[in-house]
C-alpha positions as CSV (number, residue, x, y, z in Angstrom):
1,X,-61.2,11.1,-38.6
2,X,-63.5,8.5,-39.8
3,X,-64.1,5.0,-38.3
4,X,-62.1,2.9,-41.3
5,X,-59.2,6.0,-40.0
6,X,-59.1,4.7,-37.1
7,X,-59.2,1.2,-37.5
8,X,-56.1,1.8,-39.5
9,X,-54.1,3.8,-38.0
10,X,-55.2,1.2,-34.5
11,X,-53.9,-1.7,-36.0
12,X,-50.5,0.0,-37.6
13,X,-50.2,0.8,-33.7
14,X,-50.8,-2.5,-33.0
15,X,-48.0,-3.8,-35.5
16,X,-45.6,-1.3,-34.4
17,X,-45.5,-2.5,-30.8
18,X,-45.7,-6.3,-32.1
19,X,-42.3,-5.2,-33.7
20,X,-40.7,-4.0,-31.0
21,X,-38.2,-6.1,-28.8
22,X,-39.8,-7.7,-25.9
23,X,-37.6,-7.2,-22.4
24,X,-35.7,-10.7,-21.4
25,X,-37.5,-10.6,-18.3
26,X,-40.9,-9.5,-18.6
27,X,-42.2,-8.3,-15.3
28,X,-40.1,-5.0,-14.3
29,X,-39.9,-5.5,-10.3
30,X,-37.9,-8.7,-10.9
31,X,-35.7,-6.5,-13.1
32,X,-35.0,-4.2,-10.4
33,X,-34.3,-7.0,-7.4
34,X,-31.6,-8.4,-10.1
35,X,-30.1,-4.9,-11.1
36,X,-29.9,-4.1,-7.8
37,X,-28.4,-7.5,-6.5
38,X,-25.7,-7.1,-9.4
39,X,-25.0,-3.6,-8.6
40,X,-24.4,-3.7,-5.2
41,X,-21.7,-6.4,-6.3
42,X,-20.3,-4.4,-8.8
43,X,-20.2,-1.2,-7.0
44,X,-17.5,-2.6,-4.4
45,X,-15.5,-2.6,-7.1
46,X,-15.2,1.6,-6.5
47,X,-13.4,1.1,-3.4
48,X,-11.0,-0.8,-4.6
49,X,-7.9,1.2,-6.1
50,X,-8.2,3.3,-3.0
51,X,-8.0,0.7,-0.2
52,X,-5.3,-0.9,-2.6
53,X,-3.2,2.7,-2.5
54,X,-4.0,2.8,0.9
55,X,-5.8,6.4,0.9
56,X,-8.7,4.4,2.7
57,X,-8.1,2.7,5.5
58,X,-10.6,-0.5,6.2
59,X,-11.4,0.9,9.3
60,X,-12.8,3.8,7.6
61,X,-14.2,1.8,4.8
62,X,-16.5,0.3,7.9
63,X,-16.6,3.6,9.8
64,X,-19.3,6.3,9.1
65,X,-20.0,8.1,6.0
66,X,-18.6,11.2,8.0
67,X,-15.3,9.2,9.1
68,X,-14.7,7.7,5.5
69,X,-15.3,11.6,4.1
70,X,-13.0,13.2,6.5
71,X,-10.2,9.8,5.9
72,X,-10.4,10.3,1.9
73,X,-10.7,14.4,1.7
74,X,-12.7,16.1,-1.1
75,X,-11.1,15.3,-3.9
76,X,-10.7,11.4,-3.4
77,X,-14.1,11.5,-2.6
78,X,-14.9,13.1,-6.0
79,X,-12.8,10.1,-7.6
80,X,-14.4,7.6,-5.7
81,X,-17.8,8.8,-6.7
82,X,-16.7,9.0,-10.6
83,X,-15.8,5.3,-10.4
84,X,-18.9,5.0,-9.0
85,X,-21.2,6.6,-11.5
86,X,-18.9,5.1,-13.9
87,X,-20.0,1.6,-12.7
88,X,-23.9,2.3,-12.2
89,X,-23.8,3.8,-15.8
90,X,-22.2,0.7,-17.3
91,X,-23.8,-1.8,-15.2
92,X,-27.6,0.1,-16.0
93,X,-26.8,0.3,-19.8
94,X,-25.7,-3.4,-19.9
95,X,-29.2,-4.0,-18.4
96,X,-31.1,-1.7,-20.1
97,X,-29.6,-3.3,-23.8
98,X,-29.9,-7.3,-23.0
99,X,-32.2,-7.6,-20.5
100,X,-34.7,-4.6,-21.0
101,X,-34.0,-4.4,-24.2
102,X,-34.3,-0.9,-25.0
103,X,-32.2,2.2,-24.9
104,X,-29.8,3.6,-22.2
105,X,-31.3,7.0,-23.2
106,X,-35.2,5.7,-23.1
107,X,-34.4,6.0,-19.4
108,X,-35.1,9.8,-19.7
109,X,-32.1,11.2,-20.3
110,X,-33.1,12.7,-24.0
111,X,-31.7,16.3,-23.5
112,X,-32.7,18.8,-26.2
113,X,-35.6,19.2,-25.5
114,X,-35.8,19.5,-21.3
115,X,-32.7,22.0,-21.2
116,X,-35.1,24.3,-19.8
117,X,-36.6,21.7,-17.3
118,X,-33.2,21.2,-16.4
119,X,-32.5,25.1,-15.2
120,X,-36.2,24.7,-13.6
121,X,-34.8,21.9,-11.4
122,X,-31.7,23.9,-10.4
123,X,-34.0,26.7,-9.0
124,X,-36.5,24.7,-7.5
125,X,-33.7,22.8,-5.3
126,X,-32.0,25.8,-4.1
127,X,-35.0,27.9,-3.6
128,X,-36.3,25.5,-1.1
129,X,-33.3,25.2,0.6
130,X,-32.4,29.0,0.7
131,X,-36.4,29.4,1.9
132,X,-35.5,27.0,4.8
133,X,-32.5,28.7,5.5
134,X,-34.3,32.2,5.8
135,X,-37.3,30.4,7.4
136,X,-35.0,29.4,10.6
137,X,-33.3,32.5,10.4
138,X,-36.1,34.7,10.4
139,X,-37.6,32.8,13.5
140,X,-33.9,32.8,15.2
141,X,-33.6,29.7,14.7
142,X,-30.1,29.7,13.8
143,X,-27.4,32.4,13.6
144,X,-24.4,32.9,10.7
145,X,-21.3,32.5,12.9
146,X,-18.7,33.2,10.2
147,X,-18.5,33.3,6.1
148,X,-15.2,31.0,4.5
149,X,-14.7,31.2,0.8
150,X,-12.8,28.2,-0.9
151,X,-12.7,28.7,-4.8
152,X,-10.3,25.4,-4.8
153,X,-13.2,23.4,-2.3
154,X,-16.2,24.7,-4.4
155,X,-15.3,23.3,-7.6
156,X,-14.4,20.1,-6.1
157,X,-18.1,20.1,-4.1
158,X,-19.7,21.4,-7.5
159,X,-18.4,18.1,-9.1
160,X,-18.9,15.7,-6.6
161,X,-22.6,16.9,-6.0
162,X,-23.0,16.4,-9.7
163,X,-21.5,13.3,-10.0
164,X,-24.2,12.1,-6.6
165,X,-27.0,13.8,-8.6
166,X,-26.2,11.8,-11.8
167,X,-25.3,8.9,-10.1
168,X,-28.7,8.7,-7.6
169,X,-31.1,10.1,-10.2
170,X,-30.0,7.4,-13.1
171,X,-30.3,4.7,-10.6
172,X,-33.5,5.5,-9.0
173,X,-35.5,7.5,-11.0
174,X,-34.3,6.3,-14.2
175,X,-33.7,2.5,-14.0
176,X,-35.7,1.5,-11.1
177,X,-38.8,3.9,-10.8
178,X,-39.1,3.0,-15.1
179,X,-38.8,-0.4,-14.7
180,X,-41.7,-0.5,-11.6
181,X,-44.0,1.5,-14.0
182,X,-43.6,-1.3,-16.1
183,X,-45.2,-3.6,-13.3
184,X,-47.7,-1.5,-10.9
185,X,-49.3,2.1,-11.2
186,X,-47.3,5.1,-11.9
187,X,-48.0,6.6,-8.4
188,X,-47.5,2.9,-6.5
189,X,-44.1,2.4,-8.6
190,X,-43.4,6.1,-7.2
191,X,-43.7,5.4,-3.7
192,X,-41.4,2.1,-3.7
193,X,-39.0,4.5,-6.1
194,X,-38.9,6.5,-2.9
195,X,-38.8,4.0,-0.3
196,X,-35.5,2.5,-2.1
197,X,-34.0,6.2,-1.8
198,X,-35.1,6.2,1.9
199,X,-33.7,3.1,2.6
200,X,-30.2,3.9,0.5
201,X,-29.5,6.3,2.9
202,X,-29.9,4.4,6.4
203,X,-26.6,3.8,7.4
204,X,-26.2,7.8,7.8
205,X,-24.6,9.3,10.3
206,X,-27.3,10.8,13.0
207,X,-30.3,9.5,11.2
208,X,-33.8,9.1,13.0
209,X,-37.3,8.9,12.2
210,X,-37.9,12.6,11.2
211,X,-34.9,12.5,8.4
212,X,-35.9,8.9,7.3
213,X,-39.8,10.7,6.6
214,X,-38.1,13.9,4.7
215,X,-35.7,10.9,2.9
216,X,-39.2,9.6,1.5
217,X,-40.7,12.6,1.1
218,X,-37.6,14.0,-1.4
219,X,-38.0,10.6,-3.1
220,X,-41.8,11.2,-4.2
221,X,-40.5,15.1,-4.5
222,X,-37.4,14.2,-7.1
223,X,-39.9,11.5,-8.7
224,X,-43.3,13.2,-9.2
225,X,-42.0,14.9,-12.5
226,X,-40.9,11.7,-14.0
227,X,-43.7,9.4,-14.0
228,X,-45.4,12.3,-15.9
229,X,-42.7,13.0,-18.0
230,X,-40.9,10.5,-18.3
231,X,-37.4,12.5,-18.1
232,X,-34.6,12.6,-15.0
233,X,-33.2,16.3,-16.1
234,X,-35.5,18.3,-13.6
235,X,-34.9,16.2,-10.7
236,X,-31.1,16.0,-11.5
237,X,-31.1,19.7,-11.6
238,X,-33.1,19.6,-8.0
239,X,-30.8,16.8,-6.6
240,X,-27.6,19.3,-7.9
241,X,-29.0,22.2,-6.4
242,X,-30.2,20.5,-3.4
243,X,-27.7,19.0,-2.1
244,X,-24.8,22.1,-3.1
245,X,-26.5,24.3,-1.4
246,X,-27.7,22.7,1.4
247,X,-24.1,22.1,2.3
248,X,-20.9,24.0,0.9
249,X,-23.2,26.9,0.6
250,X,-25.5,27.5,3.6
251,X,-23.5,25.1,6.3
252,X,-26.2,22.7,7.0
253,X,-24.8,18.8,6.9
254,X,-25.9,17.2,3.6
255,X,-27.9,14.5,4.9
256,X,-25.7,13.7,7.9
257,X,-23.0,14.5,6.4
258,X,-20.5,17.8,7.2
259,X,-18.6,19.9,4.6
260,X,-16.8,22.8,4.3
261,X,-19.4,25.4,4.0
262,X,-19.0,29.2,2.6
263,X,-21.6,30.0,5.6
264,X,-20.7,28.4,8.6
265,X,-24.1,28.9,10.9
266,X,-24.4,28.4,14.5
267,X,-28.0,26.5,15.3
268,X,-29.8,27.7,18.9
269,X,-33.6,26.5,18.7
270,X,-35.4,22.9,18.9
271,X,-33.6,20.4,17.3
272,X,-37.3,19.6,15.7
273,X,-37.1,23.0,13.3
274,X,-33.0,23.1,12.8
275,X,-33.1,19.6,12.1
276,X,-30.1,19.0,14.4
277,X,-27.0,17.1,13.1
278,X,-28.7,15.6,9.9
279,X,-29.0,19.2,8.4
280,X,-32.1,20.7,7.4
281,X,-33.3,17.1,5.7
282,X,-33.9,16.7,10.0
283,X,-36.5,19.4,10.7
284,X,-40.4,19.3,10.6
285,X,-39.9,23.1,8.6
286,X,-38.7,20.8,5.7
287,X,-41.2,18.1,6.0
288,X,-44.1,21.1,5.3
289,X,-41.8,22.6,2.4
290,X,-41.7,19.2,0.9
291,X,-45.4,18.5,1.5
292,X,-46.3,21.8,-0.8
293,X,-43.6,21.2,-3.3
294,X,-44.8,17.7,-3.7
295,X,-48.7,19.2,-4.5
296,X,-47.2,22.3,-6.3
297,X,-45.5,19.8,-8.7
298,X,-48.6,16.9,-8.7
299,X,-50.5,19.9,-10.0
300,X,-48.4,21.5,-12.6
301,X,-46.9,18.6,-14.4
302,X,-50.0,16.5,-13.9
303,X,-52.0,17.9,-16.5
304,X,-49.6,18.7,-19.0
């Protein structure tokens, strides 16, 4: 291409993104602090036919996530979490159109073609999960006390994982890790992406310092594809996979939280490995896993 080629086709460039609408609010942190002011308003909202019906009690409302879970049952808990997403979605897209002025689907959520990216993420989540589980097995670590199949319960658990993963990755990865890119370095906006996620999940039940690291360390995990990519469908086929099997499959809790489980496993070594009553989010096994998934990742979507 010759020099008066590129002169051209540098300055179209430059008229194309002179054309194209600038964001209400210019610098993308601020954009997040507000969206995340406004949503934790909104997102009250999701609580409220239930308390009104009086399928949730106040006391549980205020309880623990495991006493608000056990109060409401599966399948209010799936309803509770659509309303949720529901909110997020509308709240995000009301955002992303007046005040970021660009599309709700410019978040990363173009489909076509990622489909594959999408199964790729399903694997990658449950491998890890199924190699921790044989990891702690292997070393006698733990112990399968019984197996329980629900068909009824793993439908309801397949939907409400999806409806999390949705709900999580849209928020996180999509509005708020996009926006910080806007403002700092791709890798700097990625750690505060995954210090949000951390932090979003410190109220857990039987959370310590251990499952507050692995929290952070599956935020940069979940994230690392996107700020190459720019797309949420791998790491909302991880957070699916992750989180499904992790609990109503294999029996661990699902980030401090217990559910019905098709294995139901009985845990004998060092609370340091098993990761105690968190689940397997707890143990120093997952911190390594995550460690090499992290690099694994960096490295393969890095320099594509």
């Amino acid at each position: 291409m010759s020099i008066e080629q590129l002169a051209i086709a540098a300055g179209s460039l430059a008229v194309h993104e002179a054309q194209q609408p600038q964001p209400m609010i210019n610098t993308g942190w601020i954009r997040v602090v507000i969206l995340a002011f406004v949503a934790s308003l909104v997102s009250g909202l999701s609580v409220v036919p239930l308390l009104i019906s009086g399928d949730l009690s106040t006391e549980a409302l205020m309880g623990t996530v495991n006493e608000m879970f056990n109060s409401l049952g599966v399948n209010l808990v799936v309803l509770l979490m659509f309303f949720q997403l529901l909110i997020t979605i509308t709240v995000i897209a009301i955002f992303r159109r007046f005040v970021d002025r660009k599309s709700f689907i410019s978040l990363g959520l173009e489909f076509t073609h990622f489909k594959l990216d999408f199964v790729k993420g399903l694997f990658w989540g449950a491998g890890l999960l199924f190699s921790g589980f044989f990891a702690l097995y292997i070393l006698d670590f733990t112990s399968v006390a019984r197996f329980d199949f629900n068909a009824i319960n793993g439908l309801a658990y397949i939907v409400l994982f999806a409806l999390v993963a949705l709900n999580e990755e849209i928020l996180i990865r999509g509005y708020v890790l996009t926006n910080l890119m806007d403002s700092m370095n791709k890798y700097w906006a990625l750690v505060a992406s995954a210090v949000i996620f951390m932090l979003m999940h410190l109220s857990n039940d039987n959370v310590s310092l251990i499952p507050l690291v692995n929290l952070f360390l599956a935020g940069i995990m979940l994230g690392i594809y996107t700020i190459h990519k720019g797309n949420l469908w791998f790491p909302i086929g991880m957070h699916f996979s992750w989180n499904f099997f992790q609990g109503p499959i294999l029996g661990f809790e699902v980030s401090g939280l217990k559910v019905d489980s098709v294995i139901s496993q009985k845990l004998t070594g060092n609370t340091l490995m098993t990761g105690g009553d968190f689940g397997l989010e707890g143990s120093l096994l997952l911190t390594i896993m995550m460690l090499v998934s992290i690099s694994i990742l960096q490295l393969r979507y890095k320099t594509r």
